[in-house]
C-alpha positions in Angstrom: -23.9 66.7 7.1 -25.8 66.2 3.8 -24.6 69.5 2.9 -20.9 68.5 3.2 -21.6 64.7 1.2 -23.5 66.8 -1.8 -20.5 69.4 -1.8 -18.2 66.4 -1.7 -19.9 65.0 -5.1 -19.9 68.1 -6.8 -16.0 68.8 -6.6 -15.3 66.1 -9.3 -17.3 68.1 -11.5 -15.7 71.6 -10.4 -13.0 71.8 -13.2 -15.2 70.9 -15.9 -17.7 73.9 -14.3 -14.4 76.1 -14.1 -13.4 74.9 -17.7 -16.9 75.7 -19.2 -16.7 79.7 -17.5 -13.4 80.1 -19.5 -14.6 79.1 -23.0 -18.0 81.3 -21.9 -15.5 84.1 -21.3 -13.4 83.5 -23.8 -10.0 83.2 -22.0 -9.1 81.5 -18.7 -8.7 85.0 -16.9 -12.4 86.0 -17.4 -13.3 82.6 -16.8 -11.2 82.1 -13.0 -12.9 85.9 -12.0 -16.7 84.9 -13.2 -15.6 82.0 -11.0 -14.5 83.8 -8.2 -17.0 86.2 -8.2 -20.2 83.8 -8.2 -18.4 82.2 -5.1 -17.6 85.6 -3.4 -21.2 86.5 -3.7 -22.2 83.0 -2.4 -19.8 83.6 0.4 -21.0 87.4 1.4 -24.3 86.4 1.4 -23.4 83.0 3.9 -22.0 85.6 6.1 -24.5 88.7 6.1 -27.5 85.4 6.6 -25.7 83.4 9.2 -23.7 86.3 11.1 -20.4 84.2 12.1 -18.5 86.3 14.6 -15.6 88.2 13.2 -12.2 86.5 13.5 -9.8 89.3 15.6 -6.6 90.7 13.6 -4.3 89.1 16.0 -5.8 85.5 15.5 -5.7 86.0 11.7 -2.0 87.7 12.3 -0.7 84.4 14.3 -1.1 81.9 11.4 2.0 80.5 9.5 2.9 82.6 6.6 1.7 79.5 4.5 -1.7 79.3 5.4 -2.3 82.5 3.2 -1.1 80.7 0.3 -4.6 79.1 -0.1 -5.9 81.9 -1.9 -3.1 81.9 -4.6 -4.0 78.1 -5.2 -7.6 78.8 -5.5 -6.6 81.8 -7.7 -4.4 80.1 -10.3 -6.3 77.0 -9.7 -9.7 78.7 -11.2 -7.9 80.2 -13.4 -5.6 77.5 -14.9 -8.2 75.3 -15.5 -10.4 77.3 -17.4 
């Protein structure tokens, strides 16, 4: 529960975070994958700590066509703000 209300504070201060890894990289591009990389290593190491059960191909095949869409906003989102 704390977890989630300190999380919650910090997302205000996300795009300035994102913003400052673009000018550090010198164009938005570098800056959304530096992005994206620091949070796919945070993520790989949640998983290989805390062992969550791997979802099954047919449960991941059954969502709308629209749920995979949040990638592409987190994608352009990184990237367009930095």
């Amino acid at each position: 529960m704390i977890m989630m209300i300190a999380v919650g504070m910090l997302l205000p201060l996300q795009a300035a975070m994102n913003a400052m890894f673009g000018k550090g990289g010198g164009h938005p591009l570098w800056g959304g994958l530096i992005n994206f990389i620091v949070g796919l290593s945070l993520l790989i190491s949640s998983c290989l700590i805390l062992r969550p059960p791997l979802p099954s191909f047919q449960a991941l095949a059954a969502l709308p066509y629209w749920a995979w869409g949040g990638g592409v906003v987190g994608g352009c989102g990184g990237c367009g703000v930095g």
